[in-house]
N, C-alpha and C positions, 0 to 999 in steps of 0.2 A: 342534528348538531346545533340548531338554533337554540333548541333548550336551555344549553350550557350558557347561554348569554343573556335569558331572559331575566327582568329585576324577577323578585320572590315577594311577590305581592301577598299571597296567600296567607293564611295564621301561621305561626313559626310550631315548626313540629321540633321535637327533642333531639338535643345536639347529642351524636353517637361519640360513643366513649374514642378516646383519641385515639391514633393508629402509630405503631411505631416506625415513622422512615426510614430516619437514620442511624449509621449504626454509632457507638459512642467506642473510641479507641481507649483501650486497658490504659496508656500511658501516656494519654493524652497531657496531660499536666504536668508531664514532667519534660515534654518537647517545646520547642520551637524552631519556625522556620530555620534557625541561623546556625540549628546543632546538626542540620542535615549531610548527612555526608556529601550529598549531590551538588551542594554549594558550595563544596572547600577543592582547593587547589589539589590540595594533601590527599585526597583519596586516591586509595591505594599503594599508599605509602610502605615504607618499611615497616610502619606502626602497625598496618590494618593488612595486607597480604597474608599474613603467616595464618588466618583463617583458611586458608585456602585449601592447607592441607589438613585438616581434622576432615576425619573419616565420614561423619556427615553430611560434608560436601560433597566429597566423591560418590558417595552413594547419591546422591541427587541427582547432582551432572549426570550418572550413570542411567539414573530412571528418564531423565530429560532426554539424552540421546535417544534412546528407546523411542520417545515418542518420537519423534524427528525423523530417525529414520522409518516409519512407518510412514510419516505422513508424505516424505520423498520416495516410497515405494509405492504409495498410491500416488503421488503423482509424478510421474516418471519426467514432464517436460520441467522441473525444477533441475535447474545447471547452476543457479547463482543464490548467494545468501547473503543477506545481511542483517546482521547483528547489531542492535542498539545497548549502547549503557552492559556490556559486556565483563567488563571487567578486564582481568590480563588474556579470557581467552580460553578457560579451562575445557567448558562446554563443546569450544569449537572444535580444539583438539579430537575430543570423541566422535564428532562427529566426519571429522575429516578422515581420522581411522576405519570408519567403514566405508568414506563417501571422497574418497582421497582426490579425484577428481571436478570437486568442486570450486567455484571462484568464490570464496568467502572472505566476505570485508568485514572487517567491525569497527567500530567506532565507541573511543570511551577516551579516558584525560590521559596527561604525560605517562602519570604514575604506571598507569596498565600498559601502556605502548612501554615502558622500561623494563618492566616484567617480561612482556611479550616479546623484545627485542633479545635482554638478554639469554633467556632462557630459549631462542632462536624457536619460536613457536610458530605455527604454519599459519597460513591467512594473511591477510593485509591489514593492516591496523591502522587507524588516524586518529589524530586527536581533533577534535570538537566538542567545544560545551554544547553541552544540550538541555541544559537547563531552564534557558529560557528560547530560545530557538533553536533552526536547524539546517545547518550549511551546508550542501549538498555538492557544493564545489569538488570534485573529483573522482566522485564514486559513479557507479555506471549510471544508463540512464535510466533501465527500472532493471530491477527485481524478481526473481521466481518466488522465494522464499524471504519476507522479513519474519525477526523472532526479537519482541519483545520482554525479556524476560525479569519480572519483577524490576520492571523499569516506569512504568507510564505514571505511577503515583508518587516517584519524585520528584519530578518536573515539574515547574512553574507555572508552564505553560501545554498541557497535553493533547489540547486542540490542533496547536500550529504542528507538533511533533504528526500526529493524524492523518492531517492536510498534505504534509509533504509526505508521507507514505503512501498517500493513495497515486499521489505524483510520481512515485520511483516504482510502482508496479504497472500490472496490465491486466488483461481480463481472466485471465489462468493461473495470474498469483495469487500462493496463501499469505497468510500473517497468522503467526501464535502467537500469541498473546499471556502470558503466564501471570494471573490475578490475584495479587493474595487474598487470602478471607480475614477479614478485620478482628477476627476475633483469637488471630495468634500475636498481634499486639506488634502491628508496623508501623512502619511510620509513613503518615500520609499528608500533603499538604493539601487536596479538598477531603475531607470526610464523606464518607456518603456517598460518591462518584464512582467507587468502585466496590459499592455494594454490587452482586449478581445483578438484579436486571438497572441497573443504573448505568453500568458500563457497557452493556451489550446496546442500550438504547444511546450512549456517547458514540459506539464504534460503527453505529444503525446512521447516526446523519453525517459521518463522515464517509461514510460509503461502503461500509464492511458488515456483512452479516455472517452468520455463522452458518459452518461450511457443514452440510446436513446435520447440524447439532453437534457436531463431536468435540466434545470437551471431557479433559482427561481427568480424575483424581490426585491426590498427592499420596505416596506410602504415609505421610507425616499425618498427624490429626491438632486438632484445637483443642482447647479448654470446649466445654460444650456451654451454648448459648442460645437461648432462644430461637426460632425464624425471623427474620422482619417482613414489613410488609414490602421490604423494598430485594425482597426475593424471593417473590412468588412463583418467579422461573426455573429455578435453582433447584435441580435434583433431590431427593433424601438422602443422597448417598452421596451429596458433596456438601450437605451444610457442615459435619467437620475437618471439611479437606483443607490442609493447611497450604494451600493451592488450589485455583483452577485453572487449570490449561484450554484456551479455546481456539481454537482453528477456526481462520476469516476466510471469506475470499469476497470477492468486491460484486456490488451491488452492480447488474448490468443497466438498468436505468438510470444510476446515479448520473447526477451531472453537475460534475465541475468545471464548467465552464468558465464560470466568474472567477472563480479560486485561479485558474490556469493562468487566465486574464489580468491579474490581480498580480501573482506570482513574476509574470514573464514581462510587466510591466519594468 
């Protein structure tokens, strides 16, 4: 390891052709932070709801439940769910349909808790921005099951979102994680972060490694696009998944002690 920090005294050998990190977003130029939805009050308004029912939505919800319930049949001690950045709730519905006994919370803004209310939708709902923190004021105190779903690359802050997840679980709980792959042209506020092994090395020092590799595909696919070097982990059979699903479960050496410290201060 000392290598890596020695000066380079020697004759300078020839600089290898550049590598490509990062991935570069299709529409990128046409975003800014401030057009995000995850920023505005109004999400999931009247304006933006009525997505909800085209047909391939439902089909997706349908494939997501799927995974879900397999992963609460492999793990049978899962009693409790929580959902981030959910929306009105669609997902949970499905899942509560096979799994009707579960304590499922979600958490997302008014607009979805007005969906979810009035349309008398099962689970418990709360509003919390989560955009740039994450207030944990009321929900249990950990977790079987969190499920991030096409959420962590809105957020401003995905770190602290991380931090308190590893805080509302315990040694037996999963997190899914649902990734998009940058090349069906999302919208992300770091670029790069959720390249394949970029993310798994973010969710690696917050305490989450991936739970015997199991990470799902999407029915959906991408435009096709090169490999990068920033996913070299990354299956062949998911470079055009317009999704990856990955299943965590927590690091048993991790130690957040500080964080705890830090938190409970």
């Amino acid at each position: 390891m000392a290598d890596i920090y020695k000066l380079n005294t020697e004759k300078k050998k020839p600089v290898p052709s550049p590598k490509t990190w990062t991935s570069r977003h299709p529409n990128e130029d046409i975003y800014d932070v401030s057009q995000f939805d995850t920023m505005h009050e109004d999400e999931w308004n009247e304006d933006s709801i009525g997505r909800l029912t085209e047909d391939s939505w439902d089909k997706r919800y349908d494939y997501e439940s799927i995974i879900i319930d397999t992963i609460i049949q492999d793990n049978p001690n899962i009693k409790s769910v929580l959902e981030l950045g959910p929306g009105p709730g669609i997902l949970a519905q499905k899942v509560l349909a096979k799994h009707p006994n579960l304590t499922y919370h979600l958490i997302d803004k008014k607009y979805a808790k007005k969906y979810f209310d009035d349309n008398n939708l099962k689970g418990e709902m709360f509003v919390k921005d989560l955009s740039t923190d994450f207030d944990t004021e009321g929900l249990l105190d950990t977790y079987d099951l969190v499920i991030t779903n096409d959420f962590l690359e809105h957020v401003l802050n995905p770190s602290i979102i991380a931090q308190k997840i590893f805080k509302l679980t315990h040694d037996q709980s999963r997190w899914l994680v649902s990734n998009p792959n940058w090349r069906m042209g999302h919208q992300y506020v770091y670029r790069g972060l959720f390249d394949f092994d970029n993310i798994i090395y973010f969710l690696k020092i917050h305490g989450f490694i991936m739970d015997g590799g199991k990470v799902w595909q999407s029915p959906l696919k991408t435009p096709p696009a090169p490999r990068l070097d920033s996913e070299s982990m990354l299956p062949d059979s998911l470079l055009d998944s317009w999704n990856h699903y990955i299943l965590l479960e927590r690091k048993q050496t991790y130690n957040n002690d500080n964080f705890n410290n830090r938190t409970n201060s």
